[in-house]
C-alpha positions as CSV (number, residue, x, y, z in Angstrom):
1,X,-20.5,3.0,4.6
2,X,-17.4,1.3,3.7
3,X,-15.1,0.1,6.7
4,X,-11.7,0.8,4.7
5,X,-9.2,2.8,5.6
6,X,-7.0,2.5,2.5
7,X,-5.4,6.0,1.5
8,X,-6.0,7.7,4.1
9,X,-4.1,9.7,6.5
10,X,-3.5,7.1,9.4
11,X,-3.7,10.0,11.9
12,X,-7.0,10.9,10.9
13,X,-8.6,7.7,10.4
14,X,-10.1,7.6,14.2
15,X,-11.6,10.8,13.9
16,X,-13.3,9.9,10.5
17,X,-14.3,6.9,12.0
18,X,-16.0,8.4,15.1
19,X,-17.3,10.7,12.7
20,X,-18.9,8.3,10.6
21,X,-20.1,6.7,13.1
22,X,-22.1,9.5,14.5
23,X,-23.5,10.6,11.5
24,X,-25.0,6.9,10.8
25,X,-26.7,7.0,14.2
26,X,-28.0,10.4,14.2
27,X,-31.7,11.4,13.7
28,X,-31.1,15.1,13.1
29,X,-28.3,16.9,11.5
30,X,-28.1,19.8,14.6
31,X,-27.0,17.1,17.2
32,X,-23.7,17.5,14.8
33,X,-22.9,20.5,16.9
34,X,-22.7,18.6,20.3
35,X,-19.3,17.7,19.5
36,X,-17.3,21.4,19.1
37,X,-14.4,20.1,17.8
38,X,-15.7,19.0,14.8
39,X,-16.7,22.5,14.3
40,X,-19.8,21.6,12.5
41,X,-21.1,24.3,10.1
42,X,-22.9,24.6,6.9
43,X,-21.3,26.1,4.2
44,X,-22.1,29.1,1.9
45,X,-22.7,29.6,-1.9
46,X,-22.9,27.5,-4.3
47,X,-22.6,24.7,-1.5
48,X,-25.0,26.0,0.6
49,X,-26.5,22.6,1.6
50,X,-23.3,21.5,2.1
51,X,-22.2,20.6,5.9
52,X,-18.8,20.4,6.3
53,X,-16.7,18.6,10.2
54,X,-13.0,19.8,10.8
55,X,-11.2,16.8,11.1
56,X,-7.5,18.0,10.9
57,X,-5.8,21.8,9.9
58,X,-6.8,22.0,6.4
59,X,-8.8,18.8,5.7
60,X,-13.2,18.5,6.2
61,X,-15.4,16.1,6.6
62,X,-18.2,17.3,4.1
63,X,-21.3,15.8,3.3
64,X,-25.6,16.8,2.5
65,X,-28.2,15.7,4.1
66,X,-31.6,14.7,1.4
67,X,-34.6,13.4,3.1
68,X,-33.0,12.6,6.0
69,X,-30.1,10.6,4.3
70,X,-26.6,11.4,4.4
71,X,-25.0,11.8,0.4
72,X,-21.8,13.0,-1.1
73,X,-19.4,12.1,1.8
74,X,-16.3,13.7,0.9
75,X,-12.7,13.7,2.5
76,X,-11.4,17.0,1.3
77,X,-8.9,20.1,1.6
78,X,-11.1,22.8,0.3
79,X,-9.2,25.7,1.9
């Protein structure tokens, strides 16, 4: 993972980082929901596989997990 934070929202790079960080180190994707404020949920239809981590009001975290490899790490307002 890259360690740039160019374009994004100053506020929110901490949280990303933290976030990143977490995700690097962890074996299993269900230790995502020791850490409630990141609200860490799948989500539905066609992105079913798709886990997504509040980071602030309207912007997620979302990524999927393959074979125990994190892919398609996304910085996004989806709602």
């Amino acid at each position: 993972m890259a360690d740039s934070s160019k374009g994004l929202p100053p506020e929110a790079v901490p949280k990303l980082r933290a976030m990143l960080t977490f995700m690097q180190d962890m074996t299993d994707a269900s230790k995502l929901h020791t850490v409630p404020a990141w609200k860490a949920h799948k989500l539905t239809g066609s992105r079913k596989d798709t886990w997504s981590l509040h980071v602030t009001r309207n912007w997620r975290l979302t990524f999927r997990v393959e074979m125990e490899e994190i892919v398609e790490v996304n910085y996004e307002d989806y709602h």
